[in-house]
C-alpha positions in Angstrom: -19.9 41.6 -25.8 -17.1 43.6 -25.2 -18.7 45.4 -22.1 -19.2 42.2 -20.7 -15.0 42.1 -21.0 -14.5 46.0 -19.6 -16.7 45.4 -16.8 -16.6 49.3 -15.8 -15.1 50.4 -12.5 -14.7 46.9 -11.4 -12.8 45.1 -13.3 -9.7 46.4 -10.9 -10.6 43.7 -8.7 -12.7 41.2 -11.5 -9.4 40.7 -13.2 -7.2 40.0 -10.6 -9.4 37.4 -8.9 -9.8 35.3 -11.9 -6.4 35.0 -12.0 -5.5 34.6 -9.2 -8.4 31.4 -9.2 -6.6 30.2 -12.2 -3.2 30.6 -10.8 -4.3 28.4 -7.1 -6.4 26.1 -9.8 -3.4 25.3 -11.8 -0.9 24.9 -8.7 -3.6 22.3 -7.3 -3.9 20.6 -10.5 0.3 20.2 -10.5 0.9 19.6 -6.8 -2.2 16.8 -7.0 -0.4 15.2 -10.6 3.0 15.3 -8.5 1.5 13.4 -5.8 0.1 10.7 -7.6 2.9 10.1 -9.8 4.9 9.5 -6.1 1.8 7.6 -4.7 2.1 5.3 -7.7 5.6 4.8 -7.4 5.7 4.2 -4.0 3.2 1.4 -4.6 4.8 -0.1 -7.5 8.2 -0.6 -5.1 5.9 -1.8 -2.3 4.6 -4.8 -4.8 7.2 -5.5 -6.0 8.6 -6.1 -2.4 5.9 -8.2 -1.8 6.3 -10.0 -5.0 10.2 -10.4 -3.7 8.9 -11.8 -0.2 6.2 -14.1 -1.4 8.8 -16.2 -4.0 11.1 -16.3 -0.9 8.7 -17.9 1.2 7.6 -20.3 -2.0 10.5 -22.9 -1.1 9.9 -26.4 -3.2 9.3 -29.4 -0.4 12.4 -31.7 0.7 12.5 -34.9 -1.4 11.3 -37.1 1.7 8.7 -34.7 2.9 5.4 -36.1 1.9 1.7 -34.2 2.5 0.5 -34.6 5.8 3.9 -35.3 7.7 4.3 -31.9 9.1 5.0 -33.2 12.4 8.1 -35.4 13.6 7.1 -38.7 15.2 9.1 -38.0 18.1 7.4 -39.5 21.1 10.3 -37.8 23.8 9.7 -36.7 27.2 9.0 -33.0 25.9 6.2 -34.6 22.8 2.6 -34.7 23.9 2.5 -37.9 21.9 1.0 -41.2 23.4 1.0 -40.9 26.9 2.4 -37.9 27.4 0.1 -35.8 27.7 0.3 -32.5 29.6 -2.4 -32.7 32.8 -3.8 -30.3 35.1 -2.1 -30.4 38.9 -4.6 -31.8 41.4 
């Protein structure tokens, strides 16, 4: 076992290498924790925002607004009620 470890004439450059692996291996392993951490964040404020914009736009319906009046009955010159309209030019 312990030749395995001594590795003769080449452990110069053995050594080195492996730690040099562990070293990039460990800076990968931080930068990619660092990352998510931000990625998460970043997504926590973006629902949130979302959250924020969706109750905005939830606004409780007038008290004389009933279902299926979305439209005024305005039968003006400008409506396309009754009438009015719009036709091609012949």
């Amino acid at each position: 076992m312990p030749n395995m470890f001594h590795m003769g004439e080449y452990a110069a450059f053995v050594w080195p290498a492996y730690g040099l692996t562990a070293i990039v291996l460990i800076g990968l392993f931080i930068i990619s924790l660092r990352s998510l951490r931000q990625r998460q964040w970043v997504f926590a404020e973006l629902k949130e925002s979302m959250e924020e914009t969706k109750t905005a736009r939830q606004q409780p319906p007038a008290a004389n607004d009933e279902p299926g009046n979305e439209w005024p009955d305005d039968d003006g010159p400008n409506s396309n009620g009754p009438g009015n309209s719009p036709k091609a030019s012949s």
